[in-house]
C-alpha positions as CSV (number, residue, x, y, z in Angstrom):
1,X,209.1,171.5,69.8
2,X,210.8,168.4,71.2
3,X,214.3,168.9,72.6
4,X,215.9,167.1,69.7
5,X,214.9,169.7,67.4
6,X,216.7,173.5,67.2
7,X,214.8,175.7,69.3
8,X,213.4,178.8,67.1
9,X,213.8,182.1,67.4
10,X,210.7,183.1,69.1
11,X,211.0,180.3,72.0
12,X,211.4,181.5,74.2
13,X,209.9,185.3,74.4
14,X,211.7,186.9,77.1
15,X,214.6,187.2,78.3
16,X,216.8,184.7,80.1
17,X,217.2,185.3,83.6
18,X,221.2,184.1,83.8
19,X,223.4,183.8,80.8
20,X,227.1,181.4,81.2
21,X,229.7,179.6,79.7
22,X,230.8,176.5,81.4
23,X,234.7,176.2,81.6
24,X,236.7,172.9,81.7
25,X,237.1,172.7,85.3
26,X,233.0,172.2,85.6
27,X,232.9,168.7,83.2
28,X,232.4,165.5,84.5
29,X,234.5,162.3,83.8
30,X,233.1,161.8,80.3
31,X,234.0,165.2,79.5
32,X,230.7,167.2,79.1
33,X,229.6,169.7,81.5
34,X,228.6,168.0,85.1
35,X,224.8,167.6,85.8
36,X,225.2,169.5,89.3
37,X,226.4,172.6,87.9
38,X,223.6,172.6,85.6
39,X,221.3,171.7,88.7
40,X,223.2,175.3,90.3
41,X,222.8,177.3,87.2
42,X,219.2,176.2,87.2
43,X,218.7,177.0,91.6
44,X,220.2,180.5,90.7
45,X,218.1,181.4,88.0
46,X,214.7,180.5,89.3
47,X,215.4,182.0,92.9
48,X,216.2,185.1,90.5
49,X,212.5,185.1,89.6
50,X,211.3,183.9,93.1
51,X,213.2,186.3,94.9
52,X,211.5,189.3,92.7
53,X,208.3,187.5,93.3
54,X,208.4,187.5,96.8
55,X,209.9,190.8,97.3
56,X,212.7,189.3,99.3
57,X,214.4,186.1,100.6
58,X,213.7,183.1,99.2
59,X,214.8,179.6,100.3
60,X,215.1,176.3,98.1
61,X,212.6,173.9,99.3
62,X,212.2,171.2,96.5
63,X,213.3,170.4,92.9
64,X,210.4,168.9,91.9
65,X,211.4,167.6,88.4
66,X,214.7,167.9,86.1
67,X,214.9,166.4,83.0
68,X,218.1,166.5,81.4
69,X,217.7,166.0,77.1
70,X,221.2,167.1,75.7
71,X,224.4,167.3,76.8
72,X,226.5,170.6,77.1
73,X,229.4,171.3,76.3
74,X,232.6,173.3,77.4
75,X,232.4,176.6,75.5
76,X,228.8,176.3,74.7
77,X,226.3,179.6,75.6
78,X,224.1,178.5,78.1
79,X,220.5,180.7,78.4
80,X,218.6,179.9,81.6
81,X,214.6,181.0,81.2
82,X,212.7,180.9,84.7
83,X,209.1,181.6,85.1
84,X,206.7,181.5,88.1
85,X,204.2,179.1,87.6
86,X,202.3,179.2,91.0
87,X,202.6,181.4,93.9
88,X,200.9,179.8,97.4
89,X,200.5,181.5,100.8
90,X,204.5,181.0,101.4
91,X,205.6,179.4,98.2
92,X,206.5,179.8,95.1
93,X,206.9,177.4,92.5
94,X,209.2,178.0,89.2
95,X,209.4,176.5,85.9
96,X,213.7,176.7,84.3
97,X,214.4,176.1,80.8
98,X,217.8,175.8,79.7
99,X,219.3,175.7,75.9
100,X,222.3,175.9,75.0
101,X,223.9,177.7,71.8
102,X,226.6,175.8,70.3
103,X,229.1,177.3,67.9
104,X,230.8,174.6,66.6
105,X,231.7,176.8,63.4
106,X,232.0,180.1,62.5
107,X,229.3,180.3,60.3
108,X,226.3,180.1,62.6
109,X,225.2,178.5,66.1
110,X,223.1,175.6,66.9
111,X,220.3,176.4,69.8
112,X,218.9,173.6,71.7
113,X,217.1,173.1,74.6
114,X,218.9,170.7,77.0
115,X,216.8,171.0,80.2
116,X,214.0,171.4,82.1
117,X,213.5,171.9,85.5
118,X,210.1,172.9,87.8
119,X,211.6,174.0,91.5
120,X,209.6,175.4,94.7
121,X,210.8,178.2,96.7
122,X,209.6,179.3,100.3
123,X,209.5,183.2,100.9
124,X,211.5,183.5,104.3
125,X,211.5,186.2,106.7
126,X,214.1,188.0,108.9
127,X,213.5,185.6,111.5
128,X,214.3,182.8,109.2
129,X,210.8,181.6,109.2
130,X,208.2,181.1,106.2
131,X,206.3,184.3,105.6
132,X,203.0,184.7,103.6
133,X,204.4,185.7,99.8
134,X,202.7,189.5,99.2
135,X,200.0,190.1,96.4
136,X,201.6,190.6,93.1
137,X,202.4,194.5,92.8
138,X,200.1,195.4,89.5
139,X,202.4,198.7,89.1
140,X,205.8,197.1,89.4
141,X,207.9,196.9,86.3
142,X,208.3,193.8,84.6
143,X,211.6,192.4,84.5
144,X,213.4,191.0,81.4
């Protein structure tokens, strides 16, 4: 699927990790929704994941790529999909997708995907200091 085409029904097949509308006060001067609360929509969702990961605090270290295909809009649903992609000794790197459900009508919505982002995490410790990430827990519940 490229982003200019409607994302389907099966893509993705969990979950999203944080659900929001944008309201007026977040556009930017052209009127569509600001690229930095995106960029903190996206930071929120993927320390979600990284935090559940880790087993505790994580702290933002890196956005390591955004690409930004489609504009959103005031009013549109925005779905925000994280998944770890790699875990190291201290950090943890995270993959966000974003679409957006637009209901221009009130016959049916239009779901695209508007943006991509990988970010890297660091696990920190009560002493504020990078701490090793633990083994994956093979009997904890997955999350949705």
């Amino acid at each position: 699927m490229t982003p200019e085409e409607p994302a389907s029904d099966n893509d993705p097949t969990h979950c999203p990790t944080l659900r929001v509308v944008p309201m007026p006060a977040d556009t930017n001067v052209a009127g569509d929704i600001f690229g930095g609360w995106i960029l903190s929509q996206i930071d929120i969702a993927g320390s979600v994941v990284a935090h559940r990961r880790a087993r505790g605090r994580v702290i933002t270290v890196a956005v390591n790529a955004v690409q930004f295909h489609k504009p959103v809009f005031v009013g549109d649903l925005v779905s925000l999909y994280a998944d770890v992609v790699r875990v190291g000794t201290t950090s943890i790197t995270v993959d966000v997708t974003v679409y957006a459900e637009r209901f221009r009508n009130d016959t049916h919505a239009q779901r695209v995907r508007v943006t991509e982002a990988t970010l890297t995490y660091v696990a920190m410790g009560p002493d504020r200091r990078p701490r090793p990430v633990p083994p994956e827990d093979p009997d904890a519940e997955p999350h949705p």
